[in-house]
C-alpha positions in Angstrom: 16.9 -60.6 -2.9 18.4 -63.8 -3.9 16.9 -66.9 -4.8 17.9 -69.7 -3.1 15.9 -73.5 -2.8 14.7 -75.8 -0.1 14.7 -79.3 0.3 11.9 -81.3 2.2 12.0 -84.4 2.8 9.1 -86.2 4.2 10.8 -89.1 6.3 7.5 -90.6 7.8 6.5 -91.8 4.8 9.9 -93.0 3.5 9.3 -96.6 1.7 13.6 -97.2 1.7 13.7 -97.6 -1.9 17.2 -96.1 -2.3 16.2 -94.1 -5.5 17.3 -90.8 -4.5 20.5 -92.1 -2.8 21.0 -93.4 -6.5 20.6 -90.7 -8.2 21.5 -87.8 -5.9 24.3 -89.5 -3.6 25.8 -86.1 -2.7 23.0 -85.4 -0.7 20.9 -88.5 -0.2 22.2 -92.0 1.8 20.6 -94.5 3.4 20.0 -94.9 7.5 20.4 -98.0 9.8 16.5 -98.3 9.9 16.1 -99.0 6.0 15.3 -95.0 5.5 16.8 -92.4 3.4 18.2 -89.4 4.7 19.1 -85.8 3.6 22.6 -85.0 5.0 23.2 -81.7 6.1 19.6 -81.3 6.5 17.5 -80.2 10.4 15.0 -81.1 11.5 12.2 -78.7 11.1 10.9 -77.9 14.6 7.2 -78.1 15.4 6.0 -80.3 12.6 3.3 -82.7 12.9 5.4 -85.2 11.3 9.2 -86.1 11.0 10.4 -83.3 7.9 14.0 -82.6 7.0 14.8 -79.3 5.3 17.8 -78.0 3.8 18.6 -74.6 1.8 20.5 -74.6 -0.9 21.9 -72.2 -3.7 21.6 -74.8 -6.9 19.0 -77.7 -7.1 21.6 -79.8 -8.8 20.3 -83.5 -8.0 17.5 -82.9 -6.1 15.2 -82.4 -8.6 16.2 -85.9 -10.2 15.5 -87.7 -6.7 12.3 -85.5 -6.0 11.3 -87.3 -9.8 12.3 -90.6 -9.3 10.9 -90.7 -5.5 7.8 -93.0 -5.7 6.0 -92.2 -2.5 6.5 -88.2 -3.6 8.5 -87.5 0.2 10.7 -84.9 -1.5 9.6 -81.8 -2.5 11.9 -79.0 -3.8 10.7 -75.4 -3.6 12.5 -72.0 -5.0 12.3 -69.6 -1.6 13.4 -66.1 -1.7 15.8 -64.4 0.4 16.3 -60.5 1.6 19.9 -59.5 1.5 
């Protein structure tokens, strides 16, 4: 088993402050509508509201914009993976 990590980001309740873009540009930018975005991410399918994930071996930034989020839309979790 490996471990590997997921990123969540809650867009719904996305205030457009830019901070993860900031401090995590290899993953984070900003949309047309004032939002952040996660690139590479999906969209997770039957969720109640709009949540990007995306897997990923290293954290690296992540954890800096899950920190410096103030609304708390990005949440990093450690998942584990047979194989």
């Amino acid at each position: 088993m490996s471990k590997k990590h997921k990123i969540l980001h809650f867009r719904d309740g996305c205030i457009g402050c830019g901070a993860c873009a900031a401090v995590c540009d290899q993953y984070w930018g900003m949309e047309d509508d004032g939002k952040s975005f996660l690139k590479g991410s999906r969209l997770q399918v039957g969720a109640s509201e709009t949540i990007y994930e995306l897997e990923v071996d290293e954290v690296g930034c992540n954890s800096d914009a899950e920190e410096v989020c103030p609304v708390q839309v990005i949440k990093v979790k450690k998942i584990t993976v047979n194989g």
